[in-house]
TORLO-756304 format. One record per residue (C-alpha): residue number from 1; residue in three letters; y, x negated, z. Coordinates in pm, whole numbers, padded with zeros to 5 digits, always signed. Example, Ala and Ser with C-alpha at 12.3 -4.5 7.8 and 13.67 -1.06 7.14 Angstrom:
% TORLO-756304
seq  type  y  x  z
1  ALA  -00450  -01230  +00780
2  SER  -00106  -01367  +00714
END
This chain:
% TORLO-756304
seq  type  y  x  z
1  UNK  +13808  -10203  +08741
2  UNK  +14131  -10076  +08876
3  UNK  +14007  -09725  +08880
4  UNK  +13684  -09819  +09072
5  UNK  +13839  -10056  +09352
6  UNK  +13895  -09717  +09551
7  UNK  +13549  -09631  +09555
8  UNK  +13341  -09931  +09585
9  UNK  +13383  -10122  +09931
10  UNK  +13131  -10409  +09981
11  UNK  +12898  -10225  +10120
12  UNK  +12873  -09983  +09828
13  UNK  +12812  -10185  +09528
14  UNK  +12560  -10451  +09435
15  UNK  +12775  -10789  +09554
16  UNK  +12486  -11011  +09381
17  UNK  +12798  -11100  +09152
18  UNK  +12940  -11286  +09446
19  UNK  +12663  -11585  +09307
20  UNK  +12828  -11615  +08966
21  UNK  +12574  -11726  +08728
22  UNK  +12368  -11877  +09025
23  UNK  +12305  -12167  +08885
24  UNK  +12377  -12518  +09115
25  UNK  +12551  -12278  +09393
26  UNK  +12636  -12513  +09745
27  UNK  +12719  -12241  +10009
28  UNK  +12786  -12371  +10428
29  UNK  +12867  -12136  +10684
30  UNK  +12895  -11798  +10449
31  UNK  +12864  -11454  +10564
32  UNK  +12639  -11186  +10373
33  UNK  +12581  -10969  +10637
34  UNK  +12509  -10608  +10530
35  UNK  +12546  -10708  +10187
36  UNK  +12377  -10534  +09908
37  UNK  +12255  -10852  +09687
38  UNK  +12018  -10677  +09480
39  UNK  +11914  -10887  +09178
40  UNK  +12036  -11195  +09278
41  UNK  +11888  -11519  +09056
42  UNK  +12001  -11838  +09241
43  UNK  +11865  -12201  +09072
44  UNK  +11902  -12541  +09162
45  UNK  +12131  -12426  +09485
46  UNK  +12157  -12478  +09856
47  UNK  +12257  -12245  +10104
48  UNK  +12331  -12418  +10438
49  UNK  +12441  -12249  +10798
50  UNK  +12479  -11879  +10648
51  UNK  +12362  -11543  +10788
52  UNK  +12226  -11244  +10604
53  UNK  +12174  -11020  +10810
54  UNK  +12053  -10634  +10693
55  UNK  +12076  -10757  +10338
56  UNK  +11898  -10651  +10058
57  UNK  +11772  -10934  +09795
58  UNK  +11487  -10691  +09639
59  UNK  +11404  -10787  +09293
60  UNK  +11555  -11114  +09317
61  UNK  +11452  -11481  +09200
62  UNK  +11507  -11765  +09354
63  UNK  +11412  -12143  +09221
64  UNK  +11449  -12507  +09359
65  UNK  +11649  -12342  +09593
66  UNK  +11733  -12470  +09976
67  UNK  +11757  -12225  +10264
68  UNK  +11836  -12497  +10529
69  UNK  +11903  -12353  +10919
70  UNK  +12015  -11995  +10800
71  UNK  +12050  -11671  +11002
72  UNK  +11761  -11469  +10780
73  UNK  +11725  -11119  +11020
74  UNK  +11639  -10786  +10896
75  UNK  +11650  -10862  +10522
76  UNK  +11407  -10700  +10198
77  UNK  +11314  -10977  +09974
78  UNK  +11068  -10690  +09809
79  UNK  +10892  -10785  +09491
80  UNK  +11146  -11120  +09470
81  UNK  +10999  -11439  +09334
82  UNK  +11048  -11804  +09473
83  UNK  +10954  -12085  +09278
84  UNK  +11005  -12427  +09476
85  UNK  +11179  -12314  +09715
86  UNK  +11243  -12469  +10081
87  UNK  +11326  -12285  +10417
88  UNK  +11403  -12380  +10737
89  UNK  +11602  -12177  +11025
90  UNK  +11834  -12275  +11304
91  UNK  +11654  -12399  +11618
92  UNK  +11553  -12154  +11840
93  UNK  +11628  -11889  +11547
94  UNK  +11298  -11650  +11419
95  UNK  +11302  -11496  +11031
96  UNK  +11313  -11183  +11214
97  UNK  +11209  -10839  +11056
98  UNK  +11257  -10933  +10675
99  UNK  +11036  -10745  +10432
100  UNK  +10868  -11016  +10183
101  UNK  +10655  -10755  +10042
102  UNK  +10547  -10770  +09656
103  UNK  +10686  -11101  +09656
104  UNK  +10547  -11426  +09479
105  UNK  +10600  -11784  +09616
106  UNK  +10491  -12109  +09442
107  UNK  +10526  -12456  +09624
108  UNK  +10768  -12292  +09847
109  UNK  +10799  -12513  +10181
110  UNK  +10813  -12342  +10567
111  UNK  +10910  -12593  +10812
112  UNK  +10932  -12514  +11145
113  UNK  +11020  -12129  +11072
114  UNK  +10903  -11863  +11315
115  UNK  +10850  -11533  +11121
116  UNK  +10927  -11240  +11415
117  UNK  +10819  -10917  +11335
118  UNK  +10795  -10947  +10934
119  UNK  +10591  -10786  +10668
120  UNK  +10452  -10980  +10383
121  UNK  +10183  -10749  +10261
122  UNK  +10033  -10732  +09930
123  UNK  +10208  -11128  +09858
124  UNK  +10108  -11401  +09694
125  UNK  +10132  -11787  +09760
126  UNK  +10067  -12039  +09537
127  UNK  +10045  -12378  +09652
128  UNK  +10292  -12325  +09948
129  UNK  +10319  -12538  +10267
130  UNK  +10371  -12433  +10619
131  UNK  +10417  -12674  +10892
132  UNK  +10523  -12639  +11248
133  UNK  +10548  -12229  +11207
134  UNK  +10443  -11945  +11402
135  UNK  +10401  -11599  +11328
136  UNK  +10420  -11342  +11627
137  UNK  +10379  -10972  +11461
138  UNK  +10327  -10961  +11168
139  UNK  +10123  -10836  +10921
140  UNK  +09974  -11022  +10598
141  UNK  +09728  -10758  +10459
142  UNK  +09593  -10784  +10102
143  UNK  +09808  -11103  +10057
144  UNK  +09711  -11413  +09877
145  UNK  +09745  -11772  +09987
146  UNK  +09558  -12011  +09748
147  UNK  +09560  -12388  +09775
148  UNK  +09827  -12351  +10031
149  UNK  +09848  -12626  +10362
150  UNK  +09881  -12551  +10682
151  UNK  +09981  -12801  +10976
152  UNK  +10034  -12705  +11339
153  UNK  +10037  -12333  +11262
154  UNK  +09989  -12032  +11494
155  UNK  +09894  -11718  +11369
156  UNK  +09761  -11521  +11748
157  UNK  +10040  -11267  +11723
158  UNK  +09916  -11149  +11368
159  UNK  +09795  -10892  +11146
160  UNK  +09561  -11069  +10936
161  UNK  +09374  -10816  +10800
162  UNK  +09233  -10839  +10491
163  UNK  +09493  -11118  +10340
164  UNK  +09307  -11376  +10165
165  UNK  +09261  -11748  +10165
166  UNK  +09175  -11938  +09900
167  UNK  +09112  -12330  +09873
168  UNK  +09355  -12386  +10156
169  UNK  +09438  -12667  +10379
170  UNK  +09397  -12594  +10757
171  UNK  +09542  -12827  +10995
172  UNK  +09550  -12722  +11349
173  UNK  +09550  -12364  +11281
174  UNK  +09525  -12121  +11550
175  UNK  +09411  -11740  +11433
176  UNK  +09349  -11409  +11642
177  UNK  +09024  -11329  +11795
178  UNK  +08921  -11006  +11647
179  UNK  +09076  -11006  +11323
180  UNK  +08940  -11369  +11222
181  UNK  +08662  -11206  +11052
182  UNK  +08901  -10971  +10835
183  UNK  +08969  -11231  +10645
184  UNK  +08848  -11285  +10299
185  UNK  +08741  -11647  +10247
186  UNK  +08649  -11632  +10659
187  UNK  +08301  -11749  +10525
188  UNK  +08451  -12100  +10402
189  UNK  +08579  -12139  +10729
190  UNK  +08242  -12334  +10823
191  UNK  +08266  -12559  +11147
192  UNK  +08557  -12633  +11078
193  UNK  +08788  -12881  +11380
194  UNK  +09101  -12759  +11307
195  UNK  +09050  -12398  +11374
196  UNK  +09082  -12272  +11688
197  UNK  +09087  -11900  +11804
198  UNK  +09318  -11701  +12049
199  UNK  +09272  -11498  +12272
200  UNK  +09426  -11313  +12503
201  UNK  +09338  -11548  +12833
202  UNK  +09297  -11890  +12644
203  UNK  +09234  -12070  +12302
204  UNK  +08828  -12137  +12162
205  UNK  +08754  -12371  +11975
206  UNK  +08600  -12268  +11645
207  UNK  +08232  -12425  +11736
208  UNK  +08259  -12198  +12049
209  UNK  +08399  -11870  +11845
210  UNK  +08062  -11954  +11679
211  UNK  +07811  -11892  +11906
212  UNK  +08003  -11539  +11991
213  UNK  +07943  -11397  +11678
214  UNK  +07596  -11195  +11747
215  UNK  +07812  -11007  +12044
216  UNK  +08152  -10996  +11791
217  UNK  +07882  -10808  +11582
218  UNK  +07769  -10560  +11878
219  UNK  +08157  -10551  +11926
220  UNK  +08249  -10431  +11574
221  UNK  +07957  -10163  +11535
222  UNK  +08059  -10007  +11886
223  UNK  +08433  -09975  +11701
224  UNK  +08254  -09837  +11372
225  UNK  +08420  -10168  +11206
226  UNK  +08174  -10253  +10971
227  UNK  +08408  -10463  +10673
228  UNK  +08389  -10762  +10980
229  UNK  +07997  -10731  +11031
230  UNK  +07978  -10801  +10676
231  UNK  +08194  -11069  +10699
232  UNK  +07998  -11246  +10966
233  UNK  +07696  -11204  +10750
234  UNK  +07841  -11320  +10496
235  UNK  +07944  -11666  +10718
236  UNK  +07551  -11679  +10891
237  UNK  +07449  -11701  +10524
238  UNK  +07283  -11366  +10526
239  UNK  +07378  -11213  +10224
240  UNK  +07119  -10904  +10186
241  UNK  +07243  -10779  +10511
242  UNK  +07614  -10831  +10393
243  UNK  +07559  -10605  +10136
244  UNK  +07401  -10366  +10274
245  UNK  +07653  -10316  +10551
246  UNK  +07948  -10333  +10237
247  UNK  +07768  -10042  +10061
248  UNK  +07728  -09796  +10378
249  UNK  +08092  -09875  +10372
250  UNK  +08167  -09799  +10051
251  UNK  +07923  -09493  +10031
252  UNK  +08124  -09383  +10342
253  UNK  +08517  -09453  +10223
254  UNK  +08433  -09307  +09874
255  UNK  +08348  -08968  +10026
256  UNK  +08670  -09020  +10259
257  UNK  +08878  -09092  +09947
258  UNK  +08989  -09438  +10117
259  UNK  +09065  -09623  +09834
260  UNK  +09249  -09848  +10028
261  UNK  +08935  -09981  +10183
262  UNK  +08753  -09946  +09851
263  UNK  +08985  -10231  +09739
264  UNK  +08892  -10404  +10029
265  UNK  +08514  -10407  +10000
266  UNK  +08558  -10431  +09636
267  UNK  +08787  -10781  +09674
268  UNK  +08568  -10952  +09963
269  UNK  +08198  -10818  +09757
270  UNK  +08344  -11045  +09452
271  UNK  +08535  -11335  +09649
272  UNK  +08221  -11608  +09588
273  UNK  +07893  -11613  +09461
274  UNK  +07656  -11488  +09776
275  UNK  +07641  -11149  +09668
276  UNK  +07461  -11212  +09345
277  UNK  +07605  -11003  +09034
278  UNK  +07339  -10741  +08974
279  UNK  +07408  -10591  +09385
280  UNK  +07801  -10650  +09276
281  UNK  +07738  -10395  +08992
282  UNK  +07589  -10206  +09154
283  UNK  +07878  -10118  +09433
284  UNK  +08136  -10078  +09118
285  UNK  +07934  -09855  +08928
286  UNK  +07944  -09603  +09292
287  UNK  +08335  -09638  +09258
288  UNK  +08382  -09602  +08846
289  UNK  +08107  -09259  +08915
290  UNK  +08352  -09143  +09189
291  UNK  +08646  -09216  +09005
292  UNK  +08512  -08971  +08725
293  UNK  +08490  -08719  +08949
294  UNK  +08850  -08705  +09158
295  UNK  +09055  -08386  +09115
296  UNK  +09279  -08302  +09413
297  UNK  +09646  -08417  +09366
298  UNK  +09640  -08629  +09686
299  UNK  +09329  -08787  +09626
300  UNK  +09492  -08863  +09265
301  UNK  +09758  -09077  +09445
302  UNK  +09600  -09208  +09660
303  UNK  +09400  -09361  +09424
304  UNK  +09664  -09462  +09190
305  UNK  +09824  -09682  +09461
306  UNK  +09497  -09953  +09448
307  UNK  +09314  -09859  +09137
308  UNK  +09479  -10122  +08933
309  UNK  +09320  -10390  +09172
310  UNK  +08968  -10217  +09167
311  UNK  +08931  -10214  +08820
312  UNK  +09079  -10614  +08767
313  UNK  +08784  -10663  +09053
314  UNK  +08575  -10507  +08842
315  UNK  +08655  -10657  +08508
316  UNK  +08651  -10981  +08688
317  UNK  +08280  -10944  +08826
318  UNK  +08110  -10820  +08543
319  UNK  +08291  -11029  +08235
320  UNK  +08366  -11319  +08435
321  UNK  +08760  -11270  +08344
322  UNK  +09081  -11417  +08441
323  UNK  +09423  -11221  +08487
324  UNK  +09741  -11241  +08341
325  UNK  +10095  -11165  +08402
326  UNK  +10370  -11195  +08195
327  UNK  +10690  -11093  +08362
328  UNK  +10965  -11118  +08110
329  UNK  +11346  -11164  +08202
330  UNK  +11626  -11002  +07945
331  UNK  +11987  -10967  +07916
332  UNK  +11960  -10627  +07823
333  UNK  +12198  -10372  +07954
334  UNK  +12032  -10059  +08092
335  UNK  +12173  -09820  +07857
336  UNK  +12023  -10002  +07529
337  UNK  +11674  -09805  +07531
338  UNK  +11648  -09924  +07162
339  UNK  +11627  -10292  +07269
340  UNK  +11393  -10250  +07518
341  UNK  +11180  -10014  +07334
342  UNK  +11163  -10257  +07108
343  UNK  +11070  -10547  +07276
344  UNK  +10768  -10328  +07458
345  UNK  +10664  -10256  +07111
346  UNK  +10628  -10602  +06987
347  UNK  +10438  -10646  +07309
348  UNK  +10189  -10366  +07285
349  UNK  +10196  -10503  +06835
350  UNK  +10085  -10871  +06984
351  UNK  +09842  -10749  +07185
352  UNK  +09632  -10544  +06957
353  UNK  +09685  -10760  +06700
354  UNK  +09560  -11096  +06844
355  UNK  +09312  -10893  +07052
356  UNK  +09151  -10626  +06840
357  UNK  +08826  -10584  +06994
358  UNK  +08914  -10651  +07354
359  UNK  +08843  -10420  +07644
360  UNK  +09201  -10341  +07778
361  UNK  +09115  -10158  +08059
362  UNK  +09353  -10280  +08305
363  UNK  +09604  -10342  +08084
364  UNK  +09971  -10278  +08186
365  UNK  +10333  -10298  +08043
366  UNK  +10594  -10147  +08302
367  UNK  +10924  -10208  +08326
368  UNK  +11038  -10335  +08715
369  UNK  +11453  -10351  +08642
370  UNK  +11692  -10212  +08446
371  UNK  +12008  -10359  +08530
372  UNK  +11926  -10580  +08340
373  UNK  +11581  -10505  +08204
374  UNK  +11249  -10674  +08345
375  UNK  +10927  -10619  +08238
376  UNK  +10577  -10696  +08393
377  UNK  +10255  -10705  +08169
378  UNK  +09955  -10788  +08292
379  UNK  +09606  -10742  +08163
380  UNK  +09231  -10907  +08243
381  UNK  +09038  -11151  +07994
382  UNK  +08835  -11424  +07902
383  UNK  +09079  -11753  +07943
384  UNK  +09006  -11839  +07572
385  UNK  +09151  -11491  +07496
386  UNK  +09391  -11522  +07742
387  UNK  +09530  -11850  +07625
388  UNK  +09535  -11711  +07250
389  UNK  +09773  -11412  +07332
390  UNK  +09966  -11623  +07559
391  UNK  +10076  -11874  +07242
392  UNK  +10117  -11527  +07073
393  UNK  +10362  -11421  +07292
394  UNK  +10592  -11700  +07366
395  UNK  +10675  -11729  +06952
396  UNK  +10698  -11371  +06919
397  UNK  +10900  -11336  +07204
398  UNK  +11161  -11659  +07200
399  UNK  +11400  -11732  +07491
400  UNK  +11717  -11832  +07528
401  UNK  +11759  -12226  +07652
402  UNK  +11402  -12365  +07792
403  UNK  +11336  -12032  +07960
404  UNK  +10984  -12051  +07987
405  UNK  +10747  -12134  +08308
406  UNK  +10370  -12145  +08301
407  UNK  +10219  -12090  +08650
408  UNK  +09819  -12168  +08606
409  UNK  +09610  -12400  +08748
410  UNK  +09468  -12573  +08490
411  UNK  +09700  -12858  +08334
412  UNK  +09526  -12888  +08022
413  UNK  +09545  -12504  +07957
414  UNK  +09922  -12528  +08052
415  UNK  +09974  -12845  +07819
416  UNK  +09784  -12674  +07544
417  UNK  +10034  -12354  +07513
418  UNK  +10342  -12544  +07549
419  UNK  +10263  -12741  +07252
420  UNK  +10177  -12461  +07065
421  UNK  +10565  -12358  +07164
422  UNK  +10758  -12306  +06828
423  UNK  +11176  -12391  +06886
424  UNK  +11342  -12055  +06795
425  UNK  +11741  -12015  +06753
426  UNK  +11864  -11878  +07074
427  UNK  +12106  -11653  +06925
428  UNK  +11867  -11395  +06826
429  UNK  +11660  -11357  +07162
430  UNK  +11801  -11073  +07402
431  UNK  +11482  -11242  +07649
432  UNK  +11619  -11512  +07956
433  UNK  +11314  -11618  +08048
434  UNK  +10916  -11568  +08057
435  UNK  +10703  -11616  +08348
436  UNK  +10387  -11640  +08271
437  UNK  +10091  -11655  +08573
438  UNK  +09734  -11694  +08499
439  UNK  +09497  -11671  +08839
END
């Protein structure tokens, strides 16, 4: 290391080392700031008084882990993962301009945190709490929160478009005006007390935001918005004119080549019931007949950036399927291509062998890190199927310790493939840990 010292300050290599193993870390009153701490697995630790500030933590996983009154400005968390985690931030202190894109949170705990000019787009939260927060610009599109609680949240200053909520909790809640009826799951929102709506000279109460909504509607088509009338419809109960509006839409993005709002339509057409199946076909079978026909380069891209969420959608609304994702931790160096070659091959072997007559249409093995390697899998099925290839997989594919955690709803199903666990000599698995998520 002698030779290198001359070369690599702290700013220039990847400090996540500073952690150790990151297992039962107790940090007060550190300093991070402009650290690189790429990587970085923390468990069972507390970090107390500390700033990082213009870090970078992308890729990272953190679990039972305690982020009490920290300096958190200007940081990427991007596609990180935080599993029972609990955050909190010195008084009078914002999470200011962090990136939590691509990032997955279960049972994580906000209290009293004010997120200041953040993204946390294309996220998903699990089971999550917020209490006492407030978010003033930022933006939540295509993000997730299912069976999540709020409490004495306000959300005015927000981009809300198109996130999605799911089963949620909503305890004195206060959302924006206009973009209330981006929302998918705004149609579960009925009369609800403890919604109220901002705007820009006072607050509404939800029963009053209600009797707006036939001049919200005028409002909308004068913009050309027509993903909110929908949504409205969809809220009044009037379902036939909901999709009607969501395929003029989609008629109109497809010959635009907005895939991005193809996703959209697609996600809020299949979010309940009210569209009835047949009329739900009928919008995918437009998109899988455009999709046939793209040629140009950009349009190619373009549609590679959201087509593996259209076709889950569609999977999902015509076979009544669940999705899986198997993100798989190893200790694998990145210059051992045989090992990881290997291990993608017993994958893509477990698969076909356990599913041989399964549609794997949205299948997907890629490969997120190399330093050491990661890998993500994820694929759409029945949860019979789903549940058979998951016991597959965890005796195929042993870890080291108890390196296994089962994210899924259902505590029977997660019961059921634990069991079916077999105890495998850690000395011959290269794999840290599986993650497995079924939604």
């Amino acid at each position: 290391m002698e030779y290198f010292d001359r070369y690599l300050g702290e700013r220039v290599k990847n400090s996540n080392y500073v952690f150790s193993n990151g297992l039962g870390i107790k940090l007060k009153s550190e300093k991070f700031d402009g650290c690189s701490l790429k990587r970085t697995f923390l468990k069972d630790s507390k970090i107390k008084k500390s700033s990082f500030f213009q870090c970078a933590f992308t890729g990272s996983r953190f679990e039972n882990t305690i982020f009490k009154k920290c300096k958190i400005k200007y940081v990427n968390f991007q596609f990180s993962t935080f599993m029972n985690c609990y955050f909190s931030v010195i008084k009078g202190k914002n999470l200011r301009g962090n990136n939590f894109d691509h990032c997955y949170f279960y049972k994580a705990v906000f209290s009293n945190v004010n997120f200041d000019g953040c993204s946390i787009s294309c996220s998903h939260f699990i089971e999550c709490v917020f209490d006492e927060c407030i978010f003033n610009a930022s933006t939540f599109e295509c993000t997730l929160f299912q069976k999540c609680k709020f409490s004495n949240v306000n959300m005015a200053e927000l981009n809300i478009e198109y996130s999605q909520f799911s089963h949620c909790i909503l305890k004195n809640v206060v959302f924006p005006y206009t973009q209330l009826p981006y929302i998918i799951g705004f149609s579960d929102f009925q009369n609800n007390e403890d919604i109220r709506i901002a705007t820009d000279n006072e607050i509404l109460s939800f029963m009053d935001y209600q009797q707006g909504f036939e001049k919200l509607i005028d409002y909308y088509k004068y913009v050309k918005e027509q993903f909110p009338i929908a949504n409205l419809y969809l809220f009044l109960g009037k379902a036939d004119e909901a999709f009607s509006i969501l395929k003029d839409e989609l008629l109109q993005s497809l010959l635009k080549s907005d895939y991005r709002l193809i996703k959209h339509i697609c996600r809020l057409a299949t979010f309940n019931d009210t569209i009835t199946p047949s009329k739900v076909k009928e919008l995918f079978d437009l998109v899988k007949e455009n999709l046939n026909k793209i040629e140009s380069e950009t349009q190619t891209l373009e549609c590679l950036n959201n087509i593996d969420e259209i076709r889950r959608l569609i999977l999902e609304a015509k076979y009544d399927k669940k999705m899986l994702k198997v993100i798989i931790e190893t200790n694998i160096p990145s210059n051992d291509l045989d090992e990881i070659q290997s291990v993608i091959r017993k994958i893509e072997e477990t698969i076909s062998k356990t599913l041989p007559n399964s549609d794997c249409y949205s299948k997907s093995i890629e490969i997120r890190h190399n330093s050491p390697y990661e890998l993500l899998v994820q694929l759409c099925n029945s949860l019979p199927e789903i549940e058979k290839l998951v016991s597959e997989f965890i005796n195929v594919l042993p870890t080291i310790a108890e390196g296994l955690t089962i994210v899924c709803s259902s505590l029977e199903l997660k019961d059921r493939i634990k069991k079916k666990r077999k105890q495998n000599p850690a000395s011959t698995s290269h794999i840290t840990k599986i993650t497995i998520i079924i939604e």
